[in-house]
C-alpha positions in Angstrom: 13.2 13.6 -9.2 11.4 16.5 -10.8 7.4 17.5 -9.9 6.4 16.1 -13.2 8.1 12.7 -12.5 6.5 12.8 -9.3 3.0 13.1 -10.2 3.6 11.0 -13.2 4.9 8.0 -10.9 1.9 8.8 -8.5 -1.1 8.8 -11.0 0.5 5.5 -12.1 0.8 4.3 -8.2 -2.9 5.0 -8.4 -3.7 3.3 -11.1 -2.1 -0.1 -9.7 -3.4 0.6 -5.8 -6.1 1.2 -4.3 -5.0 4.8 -1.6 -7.1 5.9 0.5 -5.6 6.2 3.6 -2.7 8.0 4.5 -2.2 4.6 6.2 -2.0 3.0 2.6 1.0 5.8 1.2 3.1 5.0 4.3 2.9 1.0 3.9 3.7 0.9 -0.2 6.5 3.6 0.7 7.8 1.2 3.5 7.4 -1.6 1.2 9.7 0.5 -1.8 11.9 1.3 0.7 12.8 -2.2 2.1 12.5 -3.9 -1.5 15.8 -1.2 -2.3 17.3 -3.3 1.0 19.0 -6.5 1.2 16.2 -8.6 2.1 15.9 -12.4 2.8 13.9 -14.3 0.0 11.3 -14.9 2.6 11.0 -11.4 3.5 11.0 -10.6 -0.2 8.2 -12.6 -0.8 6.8 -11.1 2.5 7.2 -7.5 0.9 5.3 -8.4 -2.3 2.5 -10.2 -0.4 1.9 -6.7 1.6 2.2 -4.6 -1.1 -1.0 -7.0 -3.0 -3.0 -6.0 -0.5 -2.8 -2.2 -1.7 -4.4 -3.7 -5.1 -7.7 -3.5 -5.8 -8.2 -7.1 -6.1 -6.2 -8.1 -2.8 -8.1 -11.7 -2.6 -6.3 -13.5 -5.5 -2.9 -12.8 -4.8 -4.1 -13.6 -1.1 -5.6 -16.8 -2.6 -2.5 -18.1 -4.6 0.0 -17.3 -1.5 -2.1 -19.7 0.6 -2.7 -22.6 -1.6 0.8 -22.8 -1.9 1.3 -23.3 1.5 -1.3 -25.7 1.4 0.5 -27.7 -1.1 3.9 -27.7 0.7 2.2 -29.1 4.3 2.7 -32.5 5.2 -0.8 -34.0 5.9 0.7 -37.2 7.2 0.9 -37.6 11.2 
């Protein structure tokens, strides 16, 4: 990939998420690097979860994930 490319795809990256530790560049390059990978549909959805919490409004998606499990427990005893 050329320089431009680069800082192209990496002004964009910034746009979307929020990077301001070196902490945050290592987990969304993990998180590209694994969604590349054969992974589970679990994991997947794992992935994607993680990679919200780079965004700048990391509550909703947080939110959305967890009233869906909500609706999928079984209340009854």
């Amino acid at each position: 990939m050329s320089n431009k490319n680069n800082v192209e795809t990496h002004k964009k990256l910034r746009k979307k998420y929020v990077l301001k530790e070196k902490h945050d560049l290592e987990i969304l390059a993990l998180c590209n690097e694994l969604e590349a990978k054969r992974l589970s549909k679990s994991n997947r959805k794992l992935v994607k979860l993680i990679k919200t919490q780079l965004e700048e409004d990391w509550r909703t998606p947080l939110l959305n994930v967890l009233k869906k499990i909500e609706k999928n427990i079984d209340c009854t005893f």
